[in-house]
C-alpha positions in Angstrom: 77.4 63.6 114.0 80.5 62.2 112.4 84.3 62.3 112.9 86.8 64.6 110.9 84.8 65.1 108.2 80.8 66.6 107.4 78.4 67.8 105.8 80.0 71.4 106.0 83.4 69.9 104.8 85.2 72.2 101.6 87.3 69.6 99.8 90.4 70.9 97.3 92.4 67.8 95.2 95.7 67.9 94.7 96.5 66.2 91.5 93.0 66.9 90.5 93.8 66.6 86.7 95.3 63.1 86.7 93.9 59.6 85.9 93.1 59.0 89.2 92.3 62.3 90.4 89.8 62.6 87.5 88.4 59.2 88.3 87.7 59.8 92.3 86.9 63.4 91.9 83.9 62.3 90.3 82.8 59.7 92.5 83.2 61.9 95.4 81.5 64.5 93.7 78.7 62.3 93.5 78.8 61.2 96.8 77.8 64.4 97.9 81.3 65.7 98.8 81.5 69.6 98.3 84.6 69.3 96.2 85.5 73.2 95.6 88.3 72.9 93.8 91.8 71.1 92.4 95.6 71.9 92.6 97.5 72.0 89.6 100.4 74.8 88.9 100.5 74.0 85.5 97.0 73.9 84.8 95.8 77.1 87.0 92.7 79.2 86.0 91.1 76.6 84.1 87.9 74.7 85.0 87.3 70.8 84.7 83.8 69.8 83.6 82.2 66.7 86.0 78.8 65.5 84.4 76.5 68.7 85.7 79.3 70.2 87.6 82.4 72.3 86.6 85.4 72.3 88.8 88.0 75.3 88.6 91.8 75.0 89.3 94.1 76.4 91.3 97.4 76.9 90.8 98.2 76.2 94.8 96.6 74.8 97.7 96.9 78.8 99.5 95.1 80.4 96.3 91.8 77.3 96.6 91.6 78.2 100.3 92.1 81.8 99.6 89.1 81.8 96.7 87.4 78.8 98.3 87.2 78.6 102.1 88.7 75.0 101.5 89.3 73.1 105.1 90.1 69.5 103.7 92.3 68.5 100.9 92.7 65.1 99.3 96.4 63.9 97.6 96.7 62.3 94.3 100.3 62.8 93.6 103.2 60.8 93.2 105.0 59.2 95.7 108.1 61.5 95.8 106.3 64.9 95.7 104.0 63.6 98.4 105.8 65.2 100.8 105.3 68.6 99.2 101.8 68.4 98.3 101.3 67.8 102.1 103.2 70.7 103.7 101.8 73.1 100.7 98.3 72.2 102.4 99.8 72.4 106.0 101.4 75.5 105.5 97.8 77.0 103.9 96.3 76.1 107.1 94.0 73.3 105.8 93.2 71.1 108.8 92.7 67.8 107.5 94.7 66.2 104.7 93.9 62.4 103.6 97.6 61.1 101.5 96.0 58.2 99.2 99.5 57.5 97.6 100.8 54.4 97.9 104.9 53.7 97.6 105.6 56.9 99.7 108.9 56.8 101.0 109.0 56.1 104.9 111.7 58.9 105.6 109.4 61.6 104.0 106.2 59.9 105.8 108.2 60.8 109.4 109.3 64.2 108.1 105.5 65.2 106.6 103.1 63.5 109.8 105.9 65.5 112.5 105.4 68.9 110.0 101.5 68.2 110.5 101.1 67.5 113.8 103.7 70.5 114.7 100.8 72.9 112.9 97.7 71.2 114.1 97.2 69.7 110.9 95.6 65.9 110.8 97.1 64.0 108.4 95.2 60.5 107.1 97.0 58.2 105.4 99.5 57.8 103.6 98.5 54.9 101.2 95.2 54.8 103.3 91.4 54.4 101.3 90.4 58.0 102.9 86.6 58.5 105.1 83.4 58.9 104.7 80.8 59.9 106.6 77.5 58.4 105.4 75.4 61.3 104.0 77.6 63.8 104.3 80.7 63.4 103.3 83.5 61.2 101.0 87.0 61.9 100.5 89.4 59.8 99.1 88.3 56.3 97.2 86.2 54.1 99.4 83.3 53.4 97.4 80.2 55.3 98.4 77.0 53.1 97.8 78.4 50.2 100.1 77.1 52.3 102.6 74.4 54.1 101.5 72.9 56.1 105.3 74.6 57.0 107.9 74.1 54.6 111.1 75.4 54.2 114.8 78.4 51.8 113.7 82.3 54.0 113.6 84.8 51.5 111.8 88.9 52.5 111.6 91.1 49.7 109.6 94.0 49.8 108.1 92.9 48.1 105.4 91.0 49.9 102.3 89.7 46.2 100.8 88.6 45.1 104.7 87.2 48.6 105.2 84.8 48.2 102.3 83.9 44.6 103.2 82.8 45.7 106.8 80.9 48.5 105.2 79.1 46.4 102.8 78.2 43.6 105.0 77.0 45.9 107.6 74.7 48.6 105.0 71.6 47.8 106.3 73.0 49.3 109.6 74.9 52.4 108.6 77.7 53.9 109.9 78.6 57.3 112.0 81.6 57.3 109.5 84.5 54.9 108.7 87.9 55.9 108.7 90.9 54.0 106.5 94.1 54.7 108.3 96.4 53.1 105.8 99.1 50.1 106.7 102.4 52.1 105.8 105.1 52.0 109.2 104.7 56.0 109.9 100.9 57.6 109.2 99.5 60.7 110.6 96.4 59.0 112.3 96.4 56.1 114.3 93.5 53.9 115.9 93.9 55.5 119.1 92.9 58.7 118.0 89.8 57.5 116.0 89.0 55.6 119.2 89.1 58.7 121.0 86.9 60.6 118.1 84.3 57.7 118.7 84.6 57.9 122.3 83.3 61.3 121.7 81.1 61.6 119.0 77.5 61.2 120.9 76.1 59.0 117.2 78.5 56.2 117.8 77.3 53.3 119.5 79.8 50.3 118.4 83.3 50.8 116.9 84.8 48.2 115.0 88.7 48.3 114.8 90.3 46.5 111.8 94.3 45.5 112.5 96.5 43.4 110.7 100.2 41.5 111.1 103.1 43.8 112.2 104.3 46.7 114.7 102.3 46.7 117.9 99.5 49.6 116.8 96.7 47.3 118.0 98.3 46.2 121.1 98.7 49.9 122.1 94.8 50.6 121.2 93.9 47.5 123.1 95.7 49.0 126.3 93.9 52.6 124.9 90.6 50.6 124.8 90.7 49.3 127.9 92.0 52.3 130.0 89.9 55.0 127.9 87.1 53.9 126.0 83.6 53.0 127.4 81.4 51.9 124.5 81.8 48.5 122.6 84.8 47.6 120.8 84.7 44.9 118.2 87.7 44.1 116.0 89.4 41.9 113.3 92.8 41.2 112.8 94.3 40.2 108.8 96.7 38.1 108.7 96.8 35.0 111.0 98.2 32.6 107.9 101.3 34.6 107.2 104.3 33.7 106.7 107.4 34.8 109.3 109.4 37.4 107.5 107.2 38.2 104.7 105.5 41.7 103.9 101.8 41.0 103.4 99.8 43.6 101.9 101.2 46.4 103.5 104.8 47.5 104.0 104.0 47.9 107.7 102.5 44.0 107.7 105.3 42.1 108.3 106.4 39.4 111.4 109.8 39.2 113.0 109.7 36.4 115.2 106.6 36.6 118.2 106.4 40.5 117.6 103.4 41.7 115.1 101.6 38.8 114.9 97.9 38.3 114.6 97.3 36.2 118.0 99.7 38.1 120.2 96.9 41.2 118.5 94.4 39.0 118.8 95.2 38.3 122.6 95.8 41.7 123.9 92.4 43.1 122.2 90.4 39.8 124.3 92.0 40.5 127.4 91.1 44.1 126.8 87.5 43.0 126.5 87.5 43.3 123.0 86.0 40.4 121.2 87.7 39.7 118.3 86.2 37.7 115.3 88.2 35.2 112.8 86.5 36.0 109.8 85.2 39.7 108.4 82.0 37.7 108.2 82.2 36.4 111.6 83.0 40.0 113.1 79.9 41.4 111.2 78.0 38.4 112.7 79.6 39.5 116.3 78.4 43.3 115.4 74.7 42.3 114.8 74.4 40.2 117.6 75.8 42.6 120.2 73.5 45.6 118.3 70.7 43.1 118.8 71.4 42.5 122.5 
């Protein structure tokens, strides 16, 4: 089992033919992701050789679903046609978009997660890593081989670099699939609804939420947590050094004052019963002892 995305998973790119669209395509591809095809108006009909594999291109997200049977779609565009590329997926009823851009504006970020949502479309991201699910699936640019099977651990954060770290210090365990939200103000999928996913999915046995400085997204899943969710929660919170005032990271990681920081997080997470560690070291130490246990 594994959350939003499988083994059966039909993956289109958007921005295919770029730098970074080559680059991840590829890595993806060998990954195991069934990537079935790429978006590009301008470079329609053709086909883009990967190693052993040759990809064609579409010349819109409707005409790879139409040819395809596409359900997911990955976005490697620029920030201000981010927008677009999302609602051309919506509106050619893929169900699950992941936006890796980074420097998306926050007005279009409101005006594309609403559009979504409105249409039963999940949106990941933007400026978010992407998800994998160990052995079946990879979209986006989290590195596969730091997590090499799939295992009972399900990991949201909403950090890429932390996401990997977890992963890698917790291989020899696995994971049911790991899920990079993305630190901008507005994304389309919060930790509360990979909590829920979790929750559900019958292969989880331990989630591991990853927060960080600003807004109050991990105060609301520790209230989530404790109202909702019956397996173990163990988390980590970035940020406990920052400065008041400054943007960390993230645009959404910044601290006004006593909102957003890491020990008012920190604090409503333990009195949800979450135990939270200081280090990413330390929460992987947490995760293997309460695994052990």
């Amino acid at each position: 089992m594994a959350i939003f995305l499988t083994k059966d998973s039909k993956v289109l790119v958007q921005g295919m033919t770029g730098a970074e669209g080559m680059k991840h395509t590829r890595r993806m591809l060998a990954s195991g992701t069934e990537v079935v095809g790429g978006v590009n108006p301008r470079k329609a009909g053709r086909t883009v050789d990967f190693d052993d594999r040759a990809v064609p291109v579409f010349g819109s997200v409707r005409e790879g679903v139409e040819a395809t049977g596409a359900d997911v779609t990955v976005v490697f565009v620029p920030p201000p046609f981010t927008g677009a590329a999302v609602k051309e997926a919506v509106d050619a009823g893929i169900g699950l978009v992941v936006a890796i851009t980074e420097g998306v504006p926050v007005h279009d970020a409101v005006d594309f997660t609403a559009y979504a949502k409105e249409r039963g479309t999940r949106v990941i991201g933007p400026n978010c890593p992407g998800l994998i699910s160990p052995g079946q699936s990879n979209v986006g640019i989290i590195p596969a081989d730091i997590a090499p099977a799939p295992g009972r651990i399900g990991l949201v954060s909403k950090s890429g670099t932390l996401t990997y770290q977890l992963m890698h210090e917790l291989r020899d365990i696995g994971f049911s699939s790991a899920v990079g939200i993305g630190g901008d103000p507005v994304i389309g999928t919060n930790h509360i609804d990979c909590l829920a996913a979790f929750e559900a999915d019958p292969d989880t046995e331990l989630i591991v939420l990853i927060g960080e400085i600003g807004g109050d997204a991990e105060e609301r899943a520790a209230s989530y947590v404790k109202e909702k969710i019956s397996k173990s929660v163990i988390a980590y919170i970035a940020g406990f050094t920052a400065p008041e005032g400054k943007t960390m990271g993230h645009a959404g990681a910044i601290v006004s004052g006593s909102s957003g920081t890491a020990q008012a997080k920190k604090a409503a997470l333990e009195a949800a019963g979450v135990k939270v560690g200081s280090t990413p070291s330390e929460t992987a130490r947490l995760v293997r002892e309460h695994l052990r246990r």
